[in-house]
C-alpha atoms as one frame of an Amber mdcrd trajectory, in Angstrom:
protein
  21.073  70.103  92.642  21.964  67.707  89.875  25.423  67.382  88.068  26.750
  70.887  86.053  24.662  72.482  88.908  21.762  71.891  86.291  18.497  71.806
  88.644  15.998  69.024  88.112  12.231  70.160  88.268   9.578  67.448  88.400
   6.101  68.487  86.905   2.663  67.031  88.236   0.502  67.365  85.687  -3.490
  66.211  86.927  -6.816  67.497  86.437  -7.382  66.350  90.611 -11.184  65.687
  89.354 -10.864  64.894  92.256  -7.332  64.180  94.209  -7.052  60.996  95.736
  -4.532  58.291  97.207  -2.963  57.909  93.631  -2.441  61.165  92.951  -0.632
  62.056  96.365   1.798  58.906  96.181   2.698  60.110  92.776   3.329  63.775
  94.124   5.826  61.848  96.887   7.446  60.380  94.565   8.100  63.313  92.498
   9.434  64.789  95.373  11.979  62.114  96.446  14.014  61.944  92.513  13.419
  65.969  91.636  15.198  69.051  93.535  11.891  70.926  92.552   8.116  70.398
  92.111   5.833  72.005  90.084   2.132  71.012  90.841  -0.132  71.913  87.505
  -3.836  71.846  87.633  -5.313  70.897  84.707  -7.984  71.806  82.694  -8.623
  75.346  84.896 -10.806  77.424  82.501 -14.109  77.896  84.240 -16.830  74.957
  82.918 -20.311  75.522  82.813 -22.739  73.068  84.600 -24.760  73.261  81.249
 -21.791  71.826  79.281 -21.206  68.381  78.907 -17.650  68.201  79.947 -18.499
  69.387  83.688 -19.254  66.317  84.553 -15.789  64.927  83.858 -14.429  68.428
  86.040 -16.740  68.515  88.098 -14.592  71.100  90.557 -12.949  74.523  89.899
  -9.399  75.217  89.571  -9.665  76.859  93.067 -10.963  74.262  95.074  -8.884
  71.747  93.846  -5.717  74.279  94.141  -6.560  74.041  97.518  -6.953  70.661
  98.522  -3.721  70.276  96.866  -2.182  73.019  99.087  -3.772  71.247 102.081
  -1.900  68.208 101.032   1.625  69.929 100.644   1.387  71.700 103.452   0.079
  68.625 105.836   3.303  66.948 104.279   5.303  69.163 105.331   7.808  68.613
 101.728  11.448  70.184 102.301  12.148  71.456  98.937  10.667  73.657  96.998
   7.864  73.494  95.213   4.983  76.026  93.569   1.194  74.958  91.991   0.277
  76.447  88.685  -2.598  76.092  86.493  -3.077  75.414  82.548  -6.462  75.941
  81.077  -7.139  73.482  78.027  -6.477  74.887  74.326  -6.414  74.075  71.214
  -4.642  72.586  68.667  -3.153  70.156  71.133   0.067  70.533  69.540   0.237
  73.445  71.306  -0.068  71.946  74.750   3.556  71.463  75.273   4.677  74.691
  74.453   1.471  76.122  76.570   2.225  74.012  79.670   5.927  75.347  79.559
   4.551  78.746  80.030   1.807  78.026  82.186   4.682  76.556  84.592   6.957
  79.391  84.269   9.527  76.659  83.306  12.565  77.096  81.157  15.505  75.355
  78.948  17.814  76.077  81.992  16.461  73.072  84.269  15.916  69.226  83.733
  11.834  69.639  83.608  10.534  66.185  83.922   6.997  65.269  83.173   4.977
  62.741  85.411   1.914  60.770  83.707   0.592  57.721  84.842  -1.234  57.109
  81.901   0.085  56.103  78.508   0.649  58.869  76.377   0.453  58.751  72.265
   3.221  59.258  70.759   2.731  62.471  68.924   2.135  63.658  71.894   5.120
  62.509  73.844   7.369  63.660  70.729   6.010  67.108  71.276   6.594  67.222
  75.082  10.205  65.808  74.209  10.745  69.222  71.506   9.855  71.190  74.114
  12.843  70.044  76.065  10.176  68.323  78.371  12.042  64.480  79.453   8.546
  61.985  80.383   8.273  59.965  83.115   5.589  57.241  83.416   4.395  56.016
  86.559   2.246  52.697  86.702  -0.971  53.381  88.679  -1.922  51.757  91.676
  -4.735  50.258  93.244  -5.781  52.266  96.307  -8.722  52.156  98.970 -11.507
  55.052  98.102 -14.084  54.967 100.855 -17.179  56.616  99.228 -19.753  59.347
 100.670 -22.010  56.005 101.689 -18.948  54.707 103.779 -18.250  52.004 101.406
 -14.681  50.376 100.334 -13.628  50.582  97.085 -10.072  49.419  95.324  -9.793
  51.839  92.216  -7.131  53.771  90.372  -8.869  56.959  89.376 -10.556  59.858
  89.822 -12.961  58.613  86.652 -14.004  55.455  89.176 -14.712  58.019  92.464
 -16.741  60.092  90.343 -18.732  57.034  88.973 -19.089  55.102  92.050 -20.105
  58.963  93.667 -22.478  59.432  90.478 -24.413  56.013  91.492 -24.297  56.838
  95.148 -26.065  59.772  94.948 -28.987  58.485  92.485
């Protein structure tokens, strides 16, 4: 616990399309400056293979809840922590409001907000209303060794799903 006994949740927020290297060292850190850890999947509704945005989630919320699961529980983490899900909606000005509730969090902790990518700034002004503090992590190279057994240095799950895209033509 923090100061004033006021308890300091960090919140993952990733689509895990699919998790890798960066995403785990992120969730580590997370763990080491927050007394809590919520882990939210995003962009969970169910996605046709006929529509065009399956091939960007290419993997249902319940697999990737759990490979993430897998993760935390190889890791063994000693505090608390709990994975959610948040479906995508519209208007996005919504999203920070809907991601409070999807998270079950409240004004009564220090909720924290990972990203590693920029974020506009309407958007960060509406995650700040929503009593929501950011935190921006730099991605990181990492080694991603593809289905063909071949070394990559990337920093996303857009480049595994490309360099798995051409592997598999």
């Amino acid at each position: 616990m923090r100061k004033n006994n006021i308890k300091k949740i960090g919140v993952f927020l990733g689509r895990l399309q699919p998790q890798h290297a960066g995403h785990e060292s992120m969730i580590r850190q997370i763990f080491r400056e927050s007394d809590e850890v919520v882990l939210c999947i995003g962009s969970a509704q169910k996605i046709p293979k006929s529509d065009p945005l399956s091939e960007r989630n290419p993997y249902s919320a319940a697999l990737r809840k759990k490979r993430l699961i897998a993760f935390l529980q190889k890791e063994d983490f000693q505090k608390p922590w709990r994975v959610a899900a948040a479906t995508d909606i519209e208007p996005e000005s919504a999203w920070p409001q809907h991601l409070k509730k999807s998270c079950a969090l409240t004004d009564a902790t220090l909720n924290t907000v990972y990203f590693a990518d920029p974020i506009p700034n309407e958007y960060r002004l509406g995650m700040e209303e929503a009593g929501f503090k950011i935190r921006r992590i730099r991605r990181k190279k990492f080694l991603y060794e593809s289905q063909r057994n071949t070394l990559h240095k990337i920093s996303s799950a857009t480049e595994i799903r490309n360099i798995e895209r051409k592997t598999t033509s």
